[in-house]
ZADRENTOR-293375 format. One line per 10 residues: number of its first residue (from 1); their letters; for each residue x, y, z of C-alpha. Coordinates in nm, 3 decimals. Example, Ala and Ser with C-alpha at 12.3 -4.5 7.8 and 13.67 -1.06 7.14 Angstrom:
1 = AS = 1.230/-0.450/0.780  1.367/-0.106/0.714
//
This chain:
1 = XXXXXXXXXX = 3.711/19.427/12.531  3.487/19.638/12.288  3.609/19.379/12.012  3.495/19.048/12.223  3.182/19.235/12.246  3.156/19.337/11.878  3.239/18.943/11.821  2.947/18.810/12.068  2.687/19.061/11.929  2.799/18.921/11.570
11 = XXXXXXXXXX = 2.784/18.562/11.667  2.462/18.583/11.827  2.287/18.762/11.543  2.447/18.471/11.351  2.346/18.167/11.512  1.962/18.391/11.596  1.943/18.440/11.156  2.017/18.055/11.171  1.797/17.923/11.385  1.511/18.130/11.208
21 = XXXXXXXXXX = 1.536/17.993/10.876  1.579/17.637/11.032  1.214/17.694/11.203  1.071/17.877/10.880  1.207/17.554/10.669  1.088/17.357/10.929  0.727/17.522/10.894  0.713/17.500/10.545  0.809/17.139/10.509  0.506/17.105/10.763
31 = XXXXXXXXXX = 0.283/17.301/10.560  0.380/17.094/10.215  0.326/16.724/10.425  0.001/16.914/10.538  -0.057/16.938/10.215  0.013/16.639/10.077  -0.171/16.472/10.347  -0.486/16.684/10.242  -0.438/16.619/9.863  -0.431/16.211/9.952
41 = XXXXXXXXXX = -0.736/16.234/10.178  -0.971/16.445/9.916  -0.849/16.169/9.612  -0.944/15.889/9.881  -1.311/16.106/9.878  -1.341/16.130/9.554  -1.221/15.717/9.456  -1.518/15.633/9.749  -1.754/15.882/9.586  -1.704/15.674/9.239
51 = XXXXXXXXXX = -1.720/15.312/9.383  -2.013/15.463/9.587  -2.230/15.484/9.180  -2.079/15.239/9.042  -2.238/15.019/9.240  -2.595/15.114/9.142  -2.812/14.927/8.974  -2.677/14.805/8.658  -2.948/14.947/8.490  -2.907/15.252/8.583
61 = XXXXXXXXXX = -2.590/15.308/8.366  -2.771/15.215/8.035  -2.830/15.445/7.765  -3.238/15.357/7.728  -3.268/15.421/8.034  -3.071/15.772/8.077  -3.328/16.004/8.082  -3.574/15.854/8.336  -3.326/15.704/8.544  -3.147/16.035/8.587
71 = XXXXXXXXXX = -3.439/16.213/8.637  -3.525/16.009/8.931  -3.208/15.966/9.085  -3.060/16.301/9.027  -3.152/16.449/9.305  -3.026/16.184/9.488  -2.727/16.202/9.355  -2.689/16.600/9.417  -2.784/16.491/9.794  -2.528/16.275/9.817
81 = XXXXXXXXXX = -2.221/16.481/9.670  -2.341/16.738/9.905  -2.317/16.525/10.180  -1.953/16.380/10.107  -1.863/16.755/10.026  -1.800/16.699/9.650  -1.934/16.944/9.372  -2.059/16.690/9.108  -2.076/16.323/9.046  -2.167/16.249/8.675
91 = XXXXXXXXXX = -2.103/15.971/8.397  -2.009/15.996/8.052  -2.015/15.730/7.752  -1.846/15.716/7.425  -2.022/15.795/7.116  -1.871/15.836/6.750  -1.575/16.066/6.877  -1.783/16.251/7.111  -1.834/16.175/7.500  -2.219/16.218/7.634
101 = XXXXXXXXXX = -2.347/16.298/7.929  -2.507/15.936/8.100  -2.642/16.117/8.479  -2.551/16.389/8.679  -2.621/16.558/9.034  -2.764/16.825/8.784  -3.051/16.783/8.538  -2.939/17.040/8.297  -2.608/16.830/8.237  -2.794/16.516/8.071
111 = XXXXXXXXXX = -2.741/16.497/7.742  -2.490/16.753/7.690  -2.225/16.677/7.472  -1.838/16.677/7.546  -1.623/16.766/7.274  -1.288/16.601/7.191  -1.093/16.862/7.294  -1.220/16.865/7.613  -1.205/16.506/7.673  -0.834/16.460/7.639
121 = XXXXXXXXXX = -0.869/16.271/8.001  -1.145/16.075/7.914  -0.940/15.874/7.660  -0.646/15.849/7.866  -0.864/15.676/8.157  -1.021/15.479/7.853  -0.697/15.381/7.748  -0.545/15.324/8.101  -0.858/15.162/8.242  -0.750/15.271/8.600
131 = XXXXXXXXXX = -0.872/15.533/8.773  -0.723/15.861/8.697  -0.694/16.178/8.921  -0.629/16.521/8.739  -0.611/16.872/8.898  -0.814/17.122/8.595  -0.992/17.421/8.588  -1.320/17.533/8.420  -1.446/17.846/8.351  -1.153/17.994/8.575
141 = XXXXXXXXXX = -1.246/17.743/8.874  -1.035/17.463/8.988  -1.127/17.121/9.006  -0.965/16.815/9.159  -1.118/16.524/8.990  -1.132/16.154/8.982  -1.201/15.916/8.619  -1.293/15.568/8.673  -1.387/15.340/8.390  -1.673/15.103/8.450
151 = XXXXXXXXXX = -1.762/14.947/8.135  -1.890/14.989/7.736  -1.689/15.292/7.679  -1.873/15.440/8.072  -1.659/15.676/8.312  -1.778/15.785/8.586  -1.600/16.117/8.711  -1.646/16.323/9.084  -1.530/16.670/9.077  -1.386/16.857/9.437
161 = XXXXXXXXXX = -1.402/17.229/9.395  -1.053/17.376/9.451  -1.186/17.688/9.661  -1.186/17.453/9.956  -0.798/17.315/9.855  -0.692/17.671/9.843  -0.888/17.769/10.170  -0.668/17.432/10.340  -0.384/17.599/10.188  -0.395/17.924/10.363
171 = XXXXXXXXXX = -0.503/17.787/10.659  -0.209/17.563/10.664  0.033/17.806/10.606  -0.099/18.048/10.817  -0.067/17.768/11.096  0.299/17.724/10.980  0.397/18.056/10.992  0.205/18.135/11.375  0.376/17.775/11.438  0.743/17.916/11.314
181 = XXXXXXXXXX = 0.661/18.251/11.482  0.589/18.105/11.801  0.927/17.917/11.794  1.122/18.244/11.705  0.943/18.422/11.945  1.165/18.283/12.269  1.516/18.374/12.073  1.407/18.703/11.953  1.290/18.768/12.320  1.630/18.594/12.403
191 = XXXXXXXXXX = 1.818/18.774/12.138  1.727/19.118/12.298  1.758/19.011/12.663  2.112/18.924/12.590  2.171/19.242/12.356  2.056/19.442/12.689  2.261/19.202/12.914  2.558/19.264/12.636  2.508/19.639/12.650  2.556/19.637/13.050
201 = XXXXXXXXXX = 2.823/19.422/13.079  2.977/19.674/12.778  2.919/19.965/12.979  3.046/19.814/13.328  3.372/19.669/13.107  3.418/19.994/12.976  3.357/20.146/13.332  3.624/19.899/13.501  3.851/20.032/13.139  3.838/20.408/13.189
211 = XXXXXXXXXX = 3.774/20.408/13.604  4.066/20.353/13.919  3.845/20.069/14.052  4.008/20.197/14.398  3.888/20.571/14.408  3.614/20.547/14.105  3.827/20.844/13.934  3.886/20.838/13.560  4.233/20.641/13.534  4.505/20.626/13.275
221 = XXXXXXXXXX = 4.318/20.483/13.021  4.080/20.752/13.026  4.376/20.990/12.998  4.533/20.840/12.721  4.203/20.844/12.546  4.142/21.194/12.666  4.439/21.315/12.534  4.362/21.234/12.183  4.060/21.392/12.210  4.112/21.713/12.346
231 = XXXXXXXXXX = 4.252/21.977/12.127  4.136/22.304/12.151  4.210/22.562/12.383  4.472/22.615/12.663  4.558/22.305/12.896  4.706/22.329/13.230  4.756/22.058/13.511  4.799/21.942/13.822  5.021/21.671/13.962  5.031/21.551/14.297
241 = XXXXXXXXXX = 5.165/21.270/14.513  5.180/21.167/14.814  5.450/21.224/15.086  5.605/20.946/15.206  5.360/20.694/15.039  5.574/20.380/15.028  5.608/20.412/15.436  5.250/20.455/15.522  5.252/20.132/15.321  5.512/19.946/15.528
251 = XXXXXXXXXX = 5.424/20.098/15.832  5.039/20.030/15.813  4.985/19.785/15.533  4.847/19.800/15.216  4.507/19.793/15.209  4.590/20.107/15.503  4.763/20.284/15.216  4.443/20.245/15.004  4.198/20.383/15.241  4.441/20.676/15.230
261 = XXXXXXXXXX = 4.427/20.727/14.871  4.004/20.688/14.948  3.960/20.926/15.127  4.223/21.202/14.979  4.063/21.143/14.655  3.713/21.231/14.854  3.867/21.561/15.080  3.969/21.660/14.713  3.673/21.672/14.468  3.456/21.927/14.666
271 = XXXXXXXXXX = 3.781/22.179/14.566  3.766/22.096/14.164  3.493/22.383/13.943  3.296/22.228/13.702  3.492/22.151/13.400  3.796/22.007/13.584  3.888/21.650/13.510  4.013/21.463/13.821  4.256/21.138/13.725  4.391/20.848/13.943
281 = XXXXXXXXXX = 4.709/20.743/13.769  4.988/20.478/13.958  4.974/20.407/14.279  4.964/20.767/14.483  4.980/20.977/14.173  4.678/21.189/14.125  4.582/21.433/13.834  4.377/21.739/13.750  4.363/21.904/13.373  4.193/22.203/13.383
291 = XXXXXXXXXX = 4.058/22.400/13.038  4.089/22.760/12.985  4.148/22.860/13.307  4.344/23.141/13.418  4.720/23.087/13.584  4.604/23.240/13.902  4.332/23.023/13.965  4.527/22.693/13.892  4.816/22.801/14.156  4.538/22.892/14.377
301 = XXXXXXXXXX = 4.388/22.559/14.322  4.711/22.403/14.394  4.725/22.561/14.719  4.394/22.455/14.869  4.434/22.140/14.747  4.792/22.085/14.947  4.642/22.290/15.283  4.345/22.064/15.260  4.534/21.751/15.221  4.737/21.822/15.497
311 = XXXXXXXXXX = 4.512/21.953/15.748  4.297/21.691/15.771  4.344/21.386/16.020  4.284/21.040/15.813  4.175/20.815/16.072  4.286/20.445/15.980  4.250/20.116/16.113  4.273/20.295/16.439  4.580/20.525/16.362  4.531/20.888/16.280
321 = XXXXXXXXXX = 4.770/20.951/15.952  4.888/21.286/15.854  4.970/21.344/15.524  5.118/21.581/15.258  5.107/21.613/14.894  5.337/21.778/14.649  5.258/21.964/14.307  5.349/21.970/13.986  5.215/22.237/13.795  5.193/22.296/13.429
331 = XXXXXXXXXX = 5.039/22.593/13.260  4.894/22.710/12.956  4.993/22.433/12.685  4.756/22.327/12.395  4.958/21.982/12.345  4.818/21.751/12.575  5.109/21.523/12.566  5.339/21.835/12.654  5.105/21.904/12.963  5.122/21.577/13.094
341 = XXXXXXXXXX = 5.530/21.562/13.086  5.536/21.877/13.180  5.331/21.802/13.503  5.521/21.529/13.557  5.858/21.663/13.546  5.756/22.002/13.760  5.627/21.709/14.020  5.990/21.589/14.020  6.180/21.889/14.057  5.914/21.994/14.373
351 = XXXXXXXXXX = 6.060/21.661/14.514  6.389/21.781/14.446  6.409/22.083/14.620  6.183/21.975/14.879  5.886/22.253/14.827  5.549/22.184/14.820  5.464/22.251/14.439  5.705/22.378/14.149  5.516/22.562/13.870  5.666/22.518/13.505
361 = XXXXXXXXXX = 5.480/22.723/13.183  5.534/22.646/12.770  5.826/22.912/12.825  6.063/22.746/13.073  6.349/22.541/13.031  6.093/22.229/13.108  6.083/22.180/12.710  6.491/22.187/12.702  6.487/21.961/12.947  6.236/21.732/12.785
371 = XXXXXXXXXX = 6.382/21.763/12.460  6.725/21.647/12.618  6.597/21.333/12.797  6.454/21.252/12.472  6.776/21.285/12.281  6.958/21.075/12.576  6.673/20.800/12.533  6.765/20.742/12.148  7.111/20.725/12.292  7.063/20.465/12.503
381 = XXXXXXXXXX = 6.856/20.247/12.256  7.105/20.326/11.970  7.380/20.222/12.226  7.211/19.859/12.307  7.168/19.792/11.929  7.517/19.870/11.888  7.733/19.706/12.145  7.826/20.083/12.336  7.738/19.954/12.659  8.066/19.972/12.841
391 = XXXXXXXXXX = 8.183/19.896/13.151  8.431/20.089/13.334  8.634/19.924/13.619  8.723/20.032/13.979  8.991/19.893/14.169  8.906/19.809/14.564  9.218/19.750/14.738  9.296/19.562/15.089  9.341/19.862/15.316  9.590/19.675/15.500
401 = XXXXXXXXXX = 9.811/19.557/15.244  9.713/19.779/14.928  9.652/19.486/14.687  9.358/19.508/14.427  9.126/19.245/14.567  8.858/19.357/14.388  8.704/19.558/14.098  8.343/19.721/14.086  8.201/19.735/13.744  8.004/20.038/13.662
411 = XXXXXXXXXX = 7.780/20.098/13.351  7.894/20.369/13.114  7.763/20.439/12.710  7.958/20.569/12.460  7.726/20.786/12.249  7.726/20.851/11.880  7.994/21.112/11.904  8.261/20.953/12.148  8.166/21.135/12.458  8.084/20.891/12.776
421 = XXXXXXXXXX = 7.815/20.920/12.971  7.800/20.828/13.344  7.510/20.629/13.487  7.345/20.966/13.694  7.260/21.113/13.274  7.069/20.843/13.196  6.985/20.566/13.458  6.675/20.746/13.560  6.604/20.748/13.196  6.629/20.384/13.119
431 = XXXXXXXXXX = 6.451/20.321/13.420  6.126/20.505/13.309  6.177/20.373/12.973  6.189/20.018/13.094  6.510/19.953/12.931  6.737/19.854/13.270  6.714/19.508/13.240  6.834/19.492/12.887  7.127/19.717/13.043  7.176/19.500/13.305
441 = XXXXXXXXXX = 7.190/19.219/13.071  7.445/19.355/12.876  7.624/19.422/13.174  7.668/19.095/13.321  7.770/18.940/12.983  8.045/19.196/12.949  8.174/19.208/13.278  8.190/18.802/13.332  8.341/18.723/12.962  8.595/19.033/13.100
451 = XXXXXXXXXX = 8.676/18.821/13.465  8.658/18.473/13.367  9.064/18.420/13.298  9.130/18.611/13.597  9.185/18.540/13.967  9.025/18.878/14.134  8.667/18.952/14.266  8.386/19.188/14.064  8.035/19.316/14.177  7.770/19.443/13.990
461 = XXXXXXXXXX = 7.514/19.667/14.083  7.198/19.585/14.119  6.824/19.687/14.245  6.543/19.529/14.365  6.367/19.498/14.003  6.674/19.338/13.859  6.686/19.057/14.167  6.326/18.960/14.098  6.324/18.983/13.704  6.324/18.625/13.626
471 = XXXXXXXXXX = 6.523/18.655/13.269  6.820/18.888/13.455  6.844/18.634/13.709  6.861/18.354/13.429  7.106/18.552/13.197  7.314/18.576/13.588  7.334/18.245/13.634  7.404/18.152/13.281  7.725/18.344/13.269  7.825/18.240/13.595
481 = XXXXXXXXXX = 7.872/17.878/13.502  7.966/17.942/13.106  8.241/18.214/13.245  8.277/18.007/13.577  8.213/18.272/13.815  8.085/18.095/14.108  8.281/18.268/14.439  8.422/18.550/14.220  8.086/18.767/14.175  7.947/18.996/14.397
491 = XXXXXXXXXX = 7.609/19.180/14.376  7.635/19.544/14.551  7.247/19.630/14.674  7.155/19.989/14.726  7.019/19.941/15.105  6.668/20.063/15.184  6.366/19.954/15.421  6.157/19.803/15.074  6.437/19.567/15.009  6.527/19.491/15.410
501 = XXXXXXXXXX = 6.143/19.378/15.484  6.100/19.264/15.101  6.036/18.825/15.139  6.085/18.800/14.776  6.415/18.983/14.783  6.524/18.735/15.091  6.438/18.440/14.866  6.600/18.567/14.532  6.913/18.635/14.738  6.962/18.280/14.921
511 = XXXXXXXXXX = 6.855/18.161/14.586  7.181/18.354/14.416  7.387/18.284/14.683  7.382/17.881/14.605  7.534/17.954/14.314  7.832/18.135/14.441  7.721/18.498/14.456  7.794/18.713/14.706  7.609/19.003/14.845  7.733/19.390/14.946
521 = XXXXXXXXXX = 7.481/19.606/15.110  7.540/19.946/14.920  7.531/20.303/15.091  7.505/20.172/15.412  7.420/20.429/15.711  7.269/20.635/15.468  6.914/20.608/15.578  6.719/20.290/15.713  7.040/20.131/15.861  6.861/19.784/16.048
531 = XXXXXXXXXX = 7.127/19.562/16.127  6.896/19.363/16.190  6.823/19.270/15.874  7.147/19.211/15.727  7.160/18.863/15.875  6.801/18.774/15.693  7.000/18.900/15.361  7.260/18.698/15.395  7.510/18.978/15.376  7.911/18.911/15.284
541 = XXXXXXXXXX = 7.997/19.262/15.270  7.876/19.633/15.375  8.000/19.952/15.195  7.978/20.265/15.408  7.791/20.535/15.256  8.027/20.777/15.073  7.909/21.059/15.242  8.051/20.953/15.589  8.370/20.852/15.400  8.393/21.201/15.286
551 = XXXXXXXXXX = 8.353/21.398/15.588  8.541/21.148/15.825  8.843/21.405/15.868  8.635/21.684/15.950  8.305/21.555/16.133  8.418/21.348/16.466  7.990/21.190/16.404  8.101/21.018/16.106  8.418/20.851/16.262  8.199/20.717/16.547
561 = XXXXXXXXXX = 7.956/20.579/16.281  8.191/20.408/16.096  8.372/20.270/16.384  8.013/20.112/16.492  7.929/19.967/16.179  8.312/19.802/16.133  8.271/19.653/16.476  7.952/19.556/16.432  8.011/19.402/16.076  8.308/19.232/16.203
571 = XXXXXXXXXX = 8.158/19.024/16.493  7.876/18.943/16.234  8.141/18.809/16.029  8.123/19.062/15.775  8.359/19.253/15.600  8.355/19.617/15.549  8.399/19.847/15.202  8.457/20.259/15.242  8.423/20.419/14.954  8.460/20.773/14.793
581 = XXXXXXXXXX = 8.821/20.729/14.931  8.963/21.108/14.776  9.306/21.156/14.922  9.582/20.998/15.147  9.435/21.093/15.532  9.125/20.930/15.442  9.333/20.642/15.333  9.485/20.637/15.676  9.196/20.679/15.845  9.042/20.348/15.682
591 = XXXXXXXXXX = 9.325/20.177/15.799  9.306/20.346/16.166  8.913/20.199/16.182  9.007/19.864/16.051  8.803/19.915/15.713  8.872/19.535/15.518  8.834/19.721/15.205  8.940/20.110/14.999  8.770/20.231/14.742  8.767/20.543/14.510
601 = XXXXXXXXXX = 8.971/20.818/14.338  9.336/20.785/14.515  9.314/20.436/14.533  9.209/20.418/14.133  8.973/20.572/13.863  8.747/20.375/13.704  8.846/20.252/13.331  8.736/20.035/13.099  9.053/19.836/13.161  9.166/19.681/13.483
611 = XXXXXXXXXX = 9.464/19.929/13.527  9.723/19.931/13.754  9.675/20.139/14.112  9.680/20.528/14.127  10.083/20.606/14.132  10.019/20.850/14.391  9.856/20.592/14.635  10.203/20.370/14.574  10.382/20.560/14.843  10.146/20.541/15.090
621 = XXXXXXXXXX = 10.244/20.200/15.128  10.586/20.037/15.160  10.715/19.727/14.905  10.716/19.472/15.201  10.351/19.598/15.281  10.170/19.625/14.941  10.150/19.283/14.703  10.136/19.303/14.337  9.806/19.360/14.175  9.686/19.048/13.999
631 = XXX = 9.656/19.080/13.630  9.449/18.908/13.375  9.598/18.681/13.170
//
């Protein structure tokens, strides 16, 4: 933005430097025809002037009669070059190689003599016998003068003193330049109304840049920018959130949610000392860095800012919200990058044990931490470039018969040094690091080119942001018709309320589902749980949570639960996955409950190749029961 306006202000002063010297050309080609025009009406003067004497009695321009003639009409003559505003008119004849004075407006000019050098022009209008005009000086004046021959050798000459040119001439361009002034006067004006209007749109742009235009707190931007800046002394920070956010939001809207943020932001602010910096980052995520303050105060901080937060009643839209934050704090670093990760990671651990704040300092094992994400994150981009993306394979058997039916793929990398790493070491990772969809990507590739020659079902894993990221969903259905996959692929969706009330979702999923895909709702019963919507999903499949799978001997709550969602599934014509299947009674039990579908460690480990079942499941059913798993050609 601070480059378009660079670019304007440049322009402008272009075009303004332009447009000047266009009007100061302008003036001066006015002031030249001015001129001109002046120069053509004085030699008009001076022609008339001539005619004017020439047309005296004829005896007045002979010799004989020189001296009384020009004593009597001298003065006449004087009058009337004074009255057409001409210095001198006077006549000159030939003599020997000399010119004479005939008459003149002055008496003390008769009879003078001209000498040759000085009559140069004479001789040319002599020669020419035309009228000639001549711009001269004499005695440091300048003249412009006329010659016209009359006859026996005669010229009669006018002189215009060329004080009264030069007087025109300043006049003139004095006119030209007020004239070209006047004209520039309206862009200049211009010019610096639009600098000042250019100047306040800079400073609103760079207001809207470095401000949350929600809660008028500094944003990212001014973070980023801040944290370049700022080098001296100790940093620490605070990190907070907000409880529950995304339900407030689907409970109460979003423009509730933002009122929220309002007026937190507000019951905040009175709490910050001078010196504090107060940031709105995404969505609910707030900020504080504080400078060379003491550890005490900033956990005391942290404290009133949590009690305020959630003793006050937020009054929205008619509903009274209560809210509460959680904290992450990070202390005493001079690395403002290191502070900020640090905040942000101590924020995720307080969500992880469920306490209000978690403090982390330079000391703790935040920077080990850090340090190994870091190392995981060249892993994972070292692994795309280099085709270590792997898929490992899961049998799912029919409980009723034992026959592989089906096989989840799950995402595994191979790092540099052999070892495999499972999706919970680096998921979250890739996810922050925006590289999921180039995982998933790779994933649906592999796995389809892996289950095209075969007759057997797969699903794939996948969350909201990969079901509404157009080039996933393009690279999807690419693979299902070059790998003809249409009816054999399912999608497995983690279930939660923001995909169950999500339209888009809906509408990505009946799109998917014309081209043969089929849906399972993952980890169902572990939370929201709306039956509801699983008929506006469009749901083939539910797999049970693995936690009620894995307490289903011991807790008589889980059997009821999954005996309600089987029956349920069932008369919605759904069928029914239970996962996290670890030994033989669980087995049983799946088959006791009706459960369509077993999966986990009995019935088979996952592996990059579609192995045969787990020997020790074989017994559990007979050889008339169980069929022989398919295998790929």
């Amino acid at each position: 933005m601070s480059m378009l306006i660079k670019k304007e202000k440049k322009l402008l002063v272009m075009v303004s430097i332009f447009y000047a010297a266009a009007v100061l050309s302008l003036s001066w080609m006015f002031h030249k025809q001015s001129m001109k025009g002046e120069t053509e009406r004085i030699d008009a003067l001076l022609k008339s002037a001539v005619m004017s004497v020439e047309k005296m009695p004829e005896n007045f321009m002979s010799r004989k009669n020189m001296e009384k003639l020009n004593a009597i009409y001298s003065g006449r003559i004087k009058e009337f070059s004074e009255s057409m505003g001409i210095e001198r008119i006077y006549a000159v004849q030939k003599k020997g190689g000399t010119y004479d004075y005939l008459f003149s407006g002055e008496n003390t000019d008769s009879g003078k003599k001209i000498y040759i050098q000085d009559s140069n022009v004479f001789n040319e209008t002599a020669d020419l016998q035309i009228p000639v005009f001549k711009t001269h000086s004499a005695n440091g004046i300048f003249y412009r003068s006329i010659y016209s021959p009359v006859k026996d050798g005669i010229i009669v000459a006018a002189d215009y003193r060329y004080w009264r040119i030069s007087s025109f001439n300043r006049i003139s361009l004095i006119k030209s330049i007020v004239t070209g002034t006047l004209l520039i006067l309206p862009i200049f004006a211009a010019f610096c109304y639009y600098r000042k209007v250019i100047r306040v749109r800079e400073k609103n742009l760079l207001h809207e840049l470095y401000h949350d235009h929600l809660t008028g707190l500094h944003n990212r931007n001014r973070l980023m920018a801040d944290m370049e800046n700022k080098t001296e002394g100790t940093l620490s920070a605070i990190m907070l959130d907000v409880n529950s956010f995304t339900q407030i939001n689907s409970l109460y809207g979003q423009k509730a949610g933002d009122k929220l943020l309002r007026k937190i932001a507000d019951a905040v602010k009175p709490l910050l000392y001078e010196g504090m910096d107060f940031y709105k980052l995404n969505a609910d995520e707030f900020i504080i860095v504080v400078k060379n303050i003491s550890n005490k105060r900033v956990i005391k901080l942290t404290e009133k800012i949590l009690e305020r937060v959630s003793q006050e009643s937020y009054y929205i839209d008619g509903n009274d919200l209560f809210v509460t934050m959680r904290a992450g704090v990070a202390l005493k670093f001079r690395k403002f990058s290191d502070l900020i990760a640090s905040a942000n990671l101590s924020r995720n651990l307080a969500k992880e044990v469920q306490c209000g704040y978690h403090i982390q300092n330079h000391s703790s094992r935040l920077k080990k931490n850090y340090r190994k994400n870091i190392e995981i994150l060249e892993e994972i981009r070292h692994a795309i470039e280099n085709s270590r993306i792997i898929p490992f394979y899961q049998p799912i058997i029919n409980t009723r018969t034992g026959e592989i039916k089906k096989y989840e793929a799950l995402i595994r990398i191979k790092k540099r040094n052999g070892e495999i790493l499972t999706p919970d070491k680096f998921l979250h990772i890739a996810v922050t690091a925006k590289l999921y969809p180039k995982l998933a990507k790779i994933m649906i590739e592999e796995v389809c080119k892996k289950f095209q020659h075969t007759s057997v079902m797969v699903s794939l894993n996948f969350t909201t942001t990969e079901l509404l990221n157009e080039s996933v969903v393009r690279t999807l259905i690419k693979n299902i018709k070059d790998y003809s996959m249409s009816g054999r692929l399912i999608l497995e969706i983690v279930e939660s309320e923001s995909i169950m009330k999500n339209t888009q979702v809906t509408r990505a999923i009946s799109f998917l589902k014309s081209y043969g895909v089929q849906i399972a709702i993952d980890d169902f019963g572990s939370g929201y749980s709306n039956f509801n919507y699983l008929l506006d999903l469009q749901a083939d499949y539910i797999k049970i949570d693995g936690s009620l799978i894995q307490n289903i001997e011991d807790k008589i709550e889980s059997r009821i639960i999954v005996k309600s969602i089987v029956s349920f599934a069932h008369r919605l014509n759904m069928e029914v996955i239970g996962e996290f299947v670890s030994n033989e009674n669980i087995l049983a039990l799946m088959k006791n409950m009706n459960v369509d579908y077993s999966q986990g460690y009995y019935v088979g480990e996952p592996s990059p190749d579609l192995n045969p079942l787990n020997p020790d499941m074989e017994s559990h059913y007979s050889l008339y029961e169980r069929a022989t798993p398919p295998i790929p050609v």
